[in-house]
Structures are given as structure tokens and as C-alpha cells.
BAFI-3210 file (N, C-alpha, C; in Angstrom, 3 decimals, decimal comma, padded with zeros to 6 digits):
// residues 199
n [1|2|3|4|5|6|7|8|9|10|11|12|13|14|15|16|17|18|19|20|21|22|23|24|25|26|27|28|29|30|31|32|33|34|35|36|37|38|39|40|41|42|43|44|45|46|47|48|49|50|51|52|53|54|55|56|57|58|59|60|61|62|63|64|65|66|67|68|69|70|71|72|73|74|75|76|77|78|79|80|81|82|83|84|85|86|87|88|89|90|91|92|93|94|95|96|97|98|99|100|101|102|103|104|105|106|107|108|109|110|111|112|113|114|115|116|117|118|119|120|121|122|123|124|125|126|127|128|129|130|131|132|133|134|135|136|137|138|139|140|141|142|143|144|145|146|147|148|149|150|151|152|153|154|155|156|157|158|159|160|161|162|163|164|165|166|167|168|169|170|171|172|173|174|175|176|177|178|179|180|181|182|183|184|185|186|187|188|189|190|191|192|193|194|195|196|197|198|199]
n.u [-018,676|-017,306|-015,051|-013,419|-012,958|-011,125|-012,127|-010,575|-011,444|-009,670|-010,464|-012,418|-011,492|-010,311|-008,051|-008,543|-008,247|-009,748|-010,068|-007,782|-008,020|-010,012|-009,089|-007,166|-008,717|-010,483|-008,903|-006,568|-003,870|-000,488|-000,534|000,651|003,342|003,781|002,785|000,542|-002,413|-003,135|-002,570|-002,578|-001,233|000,544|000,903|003,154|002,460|004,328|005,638|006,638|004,972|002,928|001,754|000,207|-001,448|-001,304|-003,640|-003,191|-004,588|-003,274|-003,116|-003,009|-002,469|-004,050|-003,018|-003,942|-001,883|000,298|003,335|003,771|003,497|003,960|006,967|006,813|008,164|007,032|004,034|002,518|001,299|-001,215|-004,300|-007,118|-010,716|-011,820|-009,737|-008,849|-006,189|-003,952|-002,765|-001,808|-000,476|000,217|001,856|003,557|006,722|008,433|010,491|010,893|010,876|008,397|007,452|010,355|009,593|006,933|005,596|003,913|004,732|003,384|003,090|004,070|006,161|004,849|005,786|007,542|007,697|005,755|002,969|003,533|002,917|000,044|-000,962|-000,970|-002,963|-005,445|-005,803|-007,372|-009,029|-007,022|-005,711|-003,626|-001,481|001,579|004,426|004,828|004,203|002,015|-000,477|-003,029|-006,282|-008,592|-010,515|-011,734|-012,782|-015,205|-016,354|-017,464|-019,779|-021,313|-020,405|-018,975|-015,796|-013,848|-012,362|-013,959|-016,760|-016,553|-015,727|-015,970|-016,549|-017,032|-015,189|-013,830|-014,663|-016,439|-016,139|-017,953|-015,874|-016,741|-019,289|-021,460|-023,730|-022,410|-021,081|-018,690|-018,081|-018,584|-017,657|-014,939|-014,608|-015,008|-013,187|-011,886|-010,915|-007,796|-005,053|-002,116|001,312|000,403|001,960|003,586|002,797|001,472|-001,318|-002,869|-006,267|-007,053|-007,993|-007,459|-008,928|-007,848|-006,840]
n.v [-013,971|-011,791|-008,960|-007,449|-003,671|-000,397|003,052|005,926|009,368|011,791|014,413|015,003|013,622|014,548|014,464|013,207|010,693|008,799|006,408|005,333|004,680|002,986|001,131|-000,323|-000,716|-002,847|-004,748|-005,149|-004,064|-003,005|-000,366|000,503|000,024|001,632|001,053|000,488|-000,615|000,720|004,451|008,061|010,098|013,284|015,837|018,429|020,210|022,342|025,396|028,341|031,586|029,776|027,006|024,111|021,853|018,087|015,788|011,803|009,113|005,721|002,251|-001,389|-002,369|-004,547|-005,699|-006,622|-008,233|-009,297|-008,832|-009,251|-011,975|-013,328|-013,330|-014,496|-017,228|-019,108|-019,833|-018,237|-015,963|-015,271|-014,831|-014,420|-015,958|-013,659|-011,132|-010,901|-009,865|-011,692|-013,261|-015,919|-016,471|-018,529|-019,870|-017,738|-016,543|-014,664|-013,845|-011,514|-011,195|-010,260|-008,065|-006,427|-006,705|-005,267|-002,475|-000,883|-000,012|-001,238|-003,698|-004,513|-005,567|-008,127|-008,515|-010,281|-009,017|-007,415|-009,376|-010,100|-008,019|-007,593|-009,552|-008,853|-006,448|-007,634|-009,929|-012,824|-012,664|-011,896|-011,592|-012,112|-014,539|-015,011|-014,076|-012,324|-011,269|-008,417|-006,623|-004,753|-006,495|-005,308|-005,894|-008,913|-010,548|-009,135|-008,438|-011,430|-010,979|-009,271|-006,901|-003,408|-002,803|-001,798|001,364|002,073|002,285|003,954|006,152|009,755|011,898|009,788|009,533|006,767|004,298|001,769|-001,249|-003,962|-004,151|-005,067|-004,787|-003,191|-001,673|-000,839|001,903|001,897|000,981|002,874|005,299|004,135|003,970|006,280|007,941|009,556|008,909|007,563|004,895|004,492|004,955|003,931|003,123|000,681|-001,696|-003,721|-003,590|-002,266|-002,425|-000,337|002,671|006,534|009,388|012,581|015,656]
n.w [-000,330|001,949|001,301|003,529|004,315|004,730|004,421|005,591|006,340|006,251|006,166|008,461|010,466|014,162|015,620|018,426|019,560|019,855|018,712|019,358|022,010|022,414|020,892|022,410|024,809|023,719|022,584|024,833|023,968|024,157|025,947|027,939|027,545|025,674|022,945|020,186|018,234|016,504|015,632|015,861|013,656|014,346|012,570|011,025|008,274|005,374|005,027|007,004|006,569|006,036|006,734|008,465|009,966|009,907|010,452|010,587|010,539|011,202|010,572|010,326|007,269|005,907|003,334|-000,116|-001,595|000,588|002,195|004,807|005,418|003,366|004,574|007,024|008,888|009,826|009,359|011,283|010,515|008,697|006,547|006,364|005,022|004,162|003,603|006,036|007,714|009,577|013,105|014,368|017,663|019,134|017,161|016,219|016,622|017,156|015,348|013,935|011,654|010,053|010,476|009,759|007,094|006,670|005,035|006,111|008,738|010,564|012,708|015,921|018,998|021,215|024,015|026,569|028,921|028,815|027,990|030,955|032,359|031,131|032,294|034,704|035,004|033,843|034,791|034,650|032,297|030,344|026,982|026,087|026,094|025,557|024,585|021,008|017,730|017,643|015,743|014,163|013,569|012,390|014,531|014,270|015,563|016,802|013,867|013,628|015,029|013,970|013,831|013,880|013,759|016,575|016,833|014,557|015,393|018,194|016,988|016,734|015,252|012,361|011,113|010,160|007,883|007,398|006,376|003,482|001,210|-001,692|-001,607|-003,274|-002,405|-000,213|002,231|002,264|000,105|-002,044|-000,880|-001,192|-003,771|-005,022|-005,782|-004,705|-002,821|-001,899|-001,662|000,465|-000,338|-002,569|-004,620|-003,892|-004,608|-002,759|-002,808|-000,531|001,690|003,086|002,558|002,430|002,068|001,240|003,772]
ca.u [-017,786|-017,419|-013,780|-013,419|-011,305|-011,665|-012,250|-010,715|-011,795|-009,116|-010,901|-012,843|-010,809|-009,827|-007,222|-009,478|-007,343|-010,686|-009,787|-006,299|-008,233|-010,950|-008,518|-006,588|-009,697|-011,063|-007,840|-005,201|-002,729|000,100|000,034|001,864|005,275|003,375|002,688|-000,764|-002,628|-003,635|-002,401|-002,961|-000,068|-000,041|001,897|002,824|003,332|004,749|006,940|005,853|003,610|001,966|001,712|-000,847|-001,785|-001,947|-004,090|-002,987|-004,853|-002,511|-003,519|-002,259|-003,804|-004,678|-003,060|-004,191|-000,714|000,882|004,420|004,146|002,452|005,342|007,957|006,355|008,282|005,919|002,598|001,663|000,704|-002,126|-005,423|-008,609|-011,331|-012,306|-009,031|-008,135|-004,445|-004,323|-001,374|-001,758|000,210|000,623|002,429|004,435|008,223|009,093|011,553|010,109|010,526|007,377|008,092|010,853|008,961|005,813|006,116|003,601|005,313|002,009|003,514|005,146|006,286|004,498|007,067|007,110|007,203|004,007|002,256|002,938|001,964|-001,262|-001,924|-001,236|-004,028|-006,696|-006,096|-007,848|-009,195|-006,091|-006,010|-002,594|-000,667|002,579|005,340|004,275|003,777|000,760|-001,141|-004,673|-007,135|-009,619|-011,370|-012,456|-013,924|-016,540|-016,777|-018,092|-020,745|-021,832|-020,087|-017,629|-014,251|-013,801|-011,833|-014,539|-017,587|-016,084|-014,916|-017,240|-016,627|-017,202|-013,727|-013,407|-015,940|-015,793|-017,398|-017,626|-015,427|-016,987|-020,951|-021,884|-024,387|-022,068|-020,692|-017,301|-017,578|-018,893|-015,998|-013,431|-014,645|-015,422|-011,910|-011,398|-009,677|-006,179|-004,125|-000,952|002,228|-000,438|002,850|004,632|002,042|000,831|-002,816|-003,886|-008,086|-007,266|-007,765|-007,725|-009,404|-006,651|-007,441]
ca.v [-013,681|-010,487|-008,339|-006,154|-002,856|000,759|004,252|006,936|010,666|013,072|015,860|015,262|013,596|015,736|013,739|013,043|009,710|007,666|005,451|004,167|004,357|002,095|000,281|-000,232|-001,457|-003,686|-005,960|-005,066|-003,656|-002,818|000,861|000,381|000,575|002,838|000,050|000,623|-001,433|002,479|005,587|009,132|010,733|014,363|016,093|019,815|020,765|023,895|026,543|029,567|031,392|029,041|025,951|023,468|020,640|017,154|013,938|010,869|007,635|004,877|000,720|-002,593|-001,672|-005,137|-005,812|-007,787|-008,416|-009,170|-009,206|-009,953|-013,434|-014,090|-013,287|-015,318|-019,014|-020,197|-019,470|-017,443|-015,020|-015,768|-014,286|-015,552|-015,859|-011,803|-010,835|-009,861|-010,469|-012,017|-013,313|-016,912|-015,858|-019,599|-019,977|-016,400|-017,295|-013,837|-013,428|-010,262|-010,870|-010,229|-005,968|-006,377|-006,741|-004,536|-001,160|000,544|-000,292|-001,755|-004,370|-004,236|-007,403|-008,033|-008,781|-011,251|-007,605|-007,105|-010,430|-010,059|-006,889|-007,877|-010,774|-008,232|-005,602|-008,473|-011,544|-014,413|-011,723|-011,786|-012,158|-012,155|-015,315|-015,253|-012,868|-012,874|-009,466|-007,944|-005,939|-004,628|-007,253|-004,970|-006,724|-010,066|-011,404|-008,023|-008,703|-012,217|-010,773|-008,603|-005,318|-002,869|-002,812|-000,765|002,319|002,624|002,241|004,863|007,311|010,798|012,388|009,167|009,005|005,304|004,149|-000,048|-002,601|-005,005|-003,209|-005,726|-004,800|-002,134|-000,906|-000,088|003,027|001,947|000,955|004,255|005,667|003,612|003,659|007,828|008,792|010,272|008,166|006,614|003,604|005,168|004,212|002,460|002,052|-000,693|-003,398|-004,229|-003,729|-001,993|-002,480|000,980|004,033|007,758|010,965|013,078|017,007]
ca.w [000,783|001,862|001,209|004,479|004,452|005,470|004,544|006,671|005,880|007,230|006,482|009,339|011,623|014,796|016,719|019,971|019,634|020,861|018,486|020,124|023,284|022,450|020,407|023,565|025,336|023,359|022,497|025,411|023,714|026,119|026,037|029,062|026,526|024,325|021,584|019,473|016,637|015,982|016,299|015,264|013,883|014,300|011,876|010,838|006,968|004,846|005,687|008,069|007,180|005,268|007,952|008,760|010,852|009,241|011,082|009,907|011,425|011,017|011,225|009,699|005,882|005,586|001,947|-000,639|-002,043|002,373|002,511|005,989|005,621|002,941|005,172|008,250|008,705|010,916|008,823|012,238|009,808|008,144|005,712|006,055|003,313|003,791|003,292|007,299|007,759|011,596|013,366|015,022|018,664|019,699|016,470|016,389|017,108|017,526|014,861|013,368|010,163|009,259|011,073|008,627|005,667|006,203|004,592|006,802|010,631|011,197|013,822|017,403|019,608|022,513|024,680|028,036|029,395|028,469|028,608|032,465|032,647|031,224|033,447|036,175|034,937|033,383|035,414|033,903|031,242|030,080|025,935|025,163|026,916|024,893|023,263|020,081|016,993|017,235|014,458|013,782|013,562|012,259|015,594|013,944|017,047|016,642|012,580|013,609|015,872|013,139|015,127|013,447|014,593|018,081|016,532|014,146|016,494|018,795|016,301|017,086|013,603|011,434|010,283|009,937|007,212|007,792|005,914|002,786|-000,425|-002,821|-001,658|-003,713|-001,460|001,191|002,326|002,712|-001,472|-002,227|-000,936|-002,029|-005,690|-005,834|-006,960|-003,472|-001,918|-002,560|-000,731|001,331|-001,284|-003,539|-005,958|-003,489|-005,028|-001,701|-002,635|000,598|001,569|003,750|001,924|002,796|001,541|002,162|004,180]
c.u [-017,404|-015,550|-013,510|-012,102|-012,308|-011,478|-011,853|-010,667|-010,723|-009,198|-011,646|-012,410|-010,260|-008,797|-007,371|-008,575|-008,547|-010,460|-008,899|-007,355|-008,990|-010,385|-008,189|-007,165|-009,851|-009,923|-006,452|-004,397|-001,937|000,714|000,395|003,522|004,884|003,833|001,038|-000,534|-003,307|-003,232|-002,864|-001,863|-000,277|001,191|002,309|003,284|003,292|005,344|005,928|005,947|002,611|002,385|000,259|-000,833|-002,180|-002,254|-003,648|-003,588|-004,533|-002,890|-002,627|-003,338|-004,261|-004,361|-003,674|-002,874|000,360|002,005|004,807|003,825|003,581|006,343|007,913|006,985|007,492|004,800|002,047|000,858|-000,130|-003,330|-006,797|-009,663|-011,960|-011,613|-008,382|-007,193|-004,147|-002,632|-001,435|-000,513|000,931|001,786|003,670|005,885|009,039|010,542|012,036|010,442|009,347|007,370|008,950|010,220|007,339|006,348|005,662|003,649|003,757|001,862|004,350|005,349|005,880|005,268|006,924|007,157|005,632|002,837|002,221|002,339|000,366|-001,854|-002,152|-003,091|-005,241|-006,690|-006,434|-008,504|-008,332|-005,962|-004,840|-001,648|000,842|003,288|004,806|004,183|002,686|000,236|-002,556|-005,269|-008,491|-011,124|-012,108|-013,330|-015,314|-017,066|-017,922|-019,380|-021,634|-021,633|-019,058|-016,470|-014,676|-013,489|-013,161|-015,823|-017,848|-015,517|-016,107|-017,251|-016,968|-016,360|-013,353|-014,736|-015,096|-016,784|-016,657|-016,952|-015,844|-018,495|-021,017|-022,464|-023,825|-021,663|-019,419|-016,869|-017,493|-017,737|-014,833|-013,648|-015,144|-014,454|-011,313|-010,591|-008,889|-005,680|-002,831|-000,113|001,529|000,852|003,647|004,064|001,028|-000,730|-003,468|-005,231|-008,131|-007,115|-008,320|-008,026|-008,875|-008,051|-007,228]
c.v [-012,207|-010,171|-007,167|-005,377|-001,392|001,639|005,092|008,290|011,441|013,925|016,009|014,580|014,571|015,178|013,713|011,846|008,518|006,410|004,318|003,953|002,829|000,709|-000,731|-001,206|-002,916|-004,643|-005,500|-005,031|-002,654|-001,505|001,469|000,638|001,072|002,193|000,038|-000,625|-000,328|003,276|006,756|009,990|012,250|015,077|017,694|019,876|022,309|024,743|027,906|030,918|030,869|027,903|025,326|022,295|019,459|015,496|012,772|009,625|006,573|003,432|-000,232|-002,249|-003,426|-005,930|-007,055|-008,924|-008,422|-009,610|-009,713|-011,309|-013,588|-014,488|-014,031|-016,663|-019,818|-020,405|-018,846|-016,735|-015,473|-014,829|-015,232|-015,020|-014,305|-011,471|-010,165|-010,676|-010,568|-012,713|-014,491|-016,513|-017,285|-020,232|-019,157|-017,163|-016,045|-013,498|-012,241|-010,051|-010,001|-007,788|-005,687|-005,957|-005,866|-003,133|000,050|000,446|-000,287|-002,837|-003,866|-005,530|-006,479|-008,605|-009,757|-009,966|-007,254|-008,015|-010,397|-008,949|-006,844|-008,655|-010,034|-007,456|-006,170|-009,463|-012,010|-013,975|-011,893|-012,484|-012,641|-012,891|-015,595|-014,501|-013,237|-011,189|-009,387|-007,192|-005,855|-005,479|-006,929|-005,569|-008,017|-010,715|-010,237|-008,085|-009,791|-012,234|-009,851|-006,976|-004,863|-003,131|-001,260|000,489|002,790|002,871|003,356|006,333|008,435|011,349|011,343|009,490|008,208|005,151|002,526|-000,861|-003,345|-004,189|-004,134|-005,246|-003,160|-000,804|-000,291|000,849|003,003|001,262|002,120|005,217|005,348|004,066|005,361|007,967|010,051|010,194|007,407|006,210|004,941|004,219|003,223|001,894|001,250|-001,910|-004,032|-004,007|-003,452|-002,047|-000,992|002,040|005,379|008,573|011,887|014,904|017,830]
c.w [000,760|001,832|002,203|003,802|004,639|004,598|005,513|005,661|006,589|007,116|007,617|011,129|013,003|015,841|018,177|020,516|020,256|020,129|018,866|021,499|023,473|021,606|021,632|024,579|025,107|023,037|022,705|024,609|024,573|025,513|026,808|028,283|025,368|022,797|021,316|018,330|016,028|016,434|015,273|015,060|013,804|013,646|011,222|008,949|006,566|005,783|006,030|006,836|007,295|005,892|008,373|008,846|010,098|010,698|010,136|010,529|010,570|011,440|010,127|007,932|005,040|003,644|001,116|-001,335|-000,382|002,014|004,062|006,133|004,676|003,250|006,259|008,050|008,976|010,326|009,872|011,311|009,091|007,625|005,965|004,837|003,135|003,685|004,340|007,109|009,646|011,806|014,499|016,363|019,027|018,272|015,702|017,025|017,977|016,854|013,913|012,441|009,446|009,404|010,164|007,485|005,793|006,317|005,611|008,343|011,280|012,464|015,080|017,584|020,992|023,405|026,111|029,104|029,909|028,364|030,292|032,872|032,137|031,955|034,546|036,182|034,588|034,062|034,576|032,902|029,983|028,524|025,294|026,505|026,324|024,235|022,152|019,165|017,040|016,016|014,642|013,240|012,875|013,547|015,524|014,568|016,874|015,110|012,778|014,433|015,103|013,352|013,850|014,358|015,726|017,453|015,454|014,903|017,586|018,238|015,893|016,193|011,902|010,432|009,609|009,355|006,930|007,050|004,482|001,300|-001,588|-002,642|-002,489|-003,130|-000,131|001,047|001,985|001,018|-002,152|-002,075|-001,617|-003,030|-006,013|-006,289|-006,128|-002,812|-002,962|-001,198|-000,348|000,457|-002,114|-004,183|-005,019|-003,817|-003,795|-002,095|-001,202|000,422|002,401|002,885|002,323|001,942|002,535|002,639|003,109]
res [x|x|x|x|x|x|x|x|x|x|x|x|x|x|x|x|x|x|x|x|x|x|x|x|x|x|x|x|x|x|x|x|x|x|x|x|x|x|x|x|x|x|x|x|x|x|x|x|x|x|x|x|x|x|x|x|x|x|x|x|x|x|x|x|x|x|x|x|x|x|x|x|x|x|x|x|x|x|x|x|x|x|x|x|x|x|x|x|x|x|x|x|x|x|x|x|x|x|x|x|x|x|x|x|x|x|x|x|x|x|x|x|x|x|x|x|x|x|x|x|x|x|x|x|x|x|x|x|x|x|x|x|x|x|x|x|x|x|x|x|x|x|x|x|x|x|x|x|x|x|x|x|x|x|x|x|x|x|x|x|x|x|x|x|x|x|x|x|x|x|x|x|x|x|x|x|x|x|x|x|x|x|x|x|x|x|x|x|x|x|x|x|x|x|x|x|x|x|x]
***
């Protein structure tokens, strides 16, 4: 069984943002109230004169150790056997615990706001029938088709490096396991599968 999780490079990132876009796309998220399951934070460090531009691309990091699936009453929250962390909607209560308890504000609520406003713009398209938290999916529905996730797929610098962190042969092990990359707050225990090679 495979262990998905990501690689992002931000040395070569350039904040084009195609990733939210195509995020966006591919599983309506209502950036109608400027709510992502990705964004690109754009950030400035050091003191003038010495100043410079930091990318940050930000998603649900997928932990292996999920405080949000602990904190869930409902079991909405849920892991499946690759280790994506998904979010049953018909089972979501909306009591956002689970926003509570994740460290990296990887959730929003989709709001009855925003369910109608999607029925307006997708009609019978329409993926998201219920308030309910959203989060990055890593695109599961495109995993099971044998597809990367949208944000990586779309990403023109090969930023997002996506695949199995247990196959050896992949790219996205290679990475993980050079000594390049590091988890975002590795010390909260959470066991993120997202890890960056910082600029």
C-alpha cells in the first residue's frame, strides 16, 4: 500500500499561484469568500538592507500522527489506508473542532453561503451539497485514476513533487529522505507526509 505525501521545493517556486487556481478548479472551493485548500503565502524577511522575499505553499500536511481526526465527534474525519486525511461532508456537523485542533490552519467551513453559491455557478456539477470543513484532499478522486493531485499537475516550475514516500524509486522519496527537506514544526509530533526544501 502505497504512503502518499509531498515534496515542495521553494527554491523554485515563483508564486504564479496556478496552484490555488487549479486547486480551485478542480474541487470548487468557494474562492468566492476567499477560502483555499492551497495558498501561496507571500512573505518578506530581514531588516532593510538586507530583505528578501519568502514563497511559502501552504496545504492540509496530511499527518501521520492527525489531531484533527482525534478531535472530530462525528468520525467525519477520517484516514484511509495511504494515509490521506479526508473529511466525510454528509457526516461533518460543523462544530470545528477539528480547525481547533490542527496546528497548520489547514481547514475552513464551507458555509450554506457557499454551498448556494456553488449550486449557483455549477448547477447539477455541483460537488459540495452541505456546510461542512473542507481541507486538501490531495485530490483522491485523481490519485484513484492514477493522476497527481491538480496543484501538482499544474505547477510550471515543478514545485510540488507528489507520489508514494514508502517507494524508493520515486522522486517524491528521494526527496524526502536527502536531508533537504524538513516537515513545517516537525517538533509538534504530528508526523507531517508534506515536506519543504526551504529557499
Amino acid at each position: 500500500m502505497a504512503r502518499y505525501g509531498m515534496v515542495i521545493d521553494m527554491r523554485t517556486c515563483v508564486g504564479c499561484q496556478a496552484c490555488m487556481v487549479s486547486c480551485s478548479a478542480e474541487n470548487q472551493t468557494p474562492f468566492w469568500s476567499d477560502k483555499f485548500r492551497t495558498h501561496v503565502e507571500d512573505k518578506e524577511r530581514g531588516i532593510f538592507p538586507d530583505v528578501h522575499r519568502v514563497l511559502l505553499p501552504r496545504l492540509c500536511m496530511h499527518c501521520e500522527n492527525t489531531p484533527c481526526l482525534s478531535a472530530c465527534p462525528t468520525g467525519a474525519t477520517y484516514k484511509t489506508e495511504d494515509g490521506v486525511v479526508l473529511v466525510n461532508n454528509d457526516r461533518c456537523i460543523g462544530c470545528y473542532a477539528c480547525c481547533i485542533a490542527c496546528p497548520y490552519d489547514a481547514r475552513y467551513p464551507y458555509e450554506s453561503d457557499d454551498v448556494e453559491h456553488a449550486e449557483k455557478l455549477y448547477g447539477g456539477l455541483a460537488t459540495h451539497k452541505v456546510p461542512h470543513v473542507d481541507k486538501c484532499s490531495f485530490c483522491d478522486h485523481r490519485i484513484a485514476q492514477h493522476r497527481e493531485p491538480a496543484c501538482v499537475s499544474t505547477c510550471p516550475t515543478h514545485t510540488r513533487i507528489f507520489g508514494d514516500l514508502d517507494d524508493p524509486a520515486s522522486e517524491v522519496h528521494k526527496f524526502a529522505t536527502s536531508g533537504k527537506a524538513t516537515a513545517l514544526n516537525a517538533g509538534l509530533g504530528t508526523a507531517p507526509k508534506v515536506f519543504y526544501i526551504p529557499s
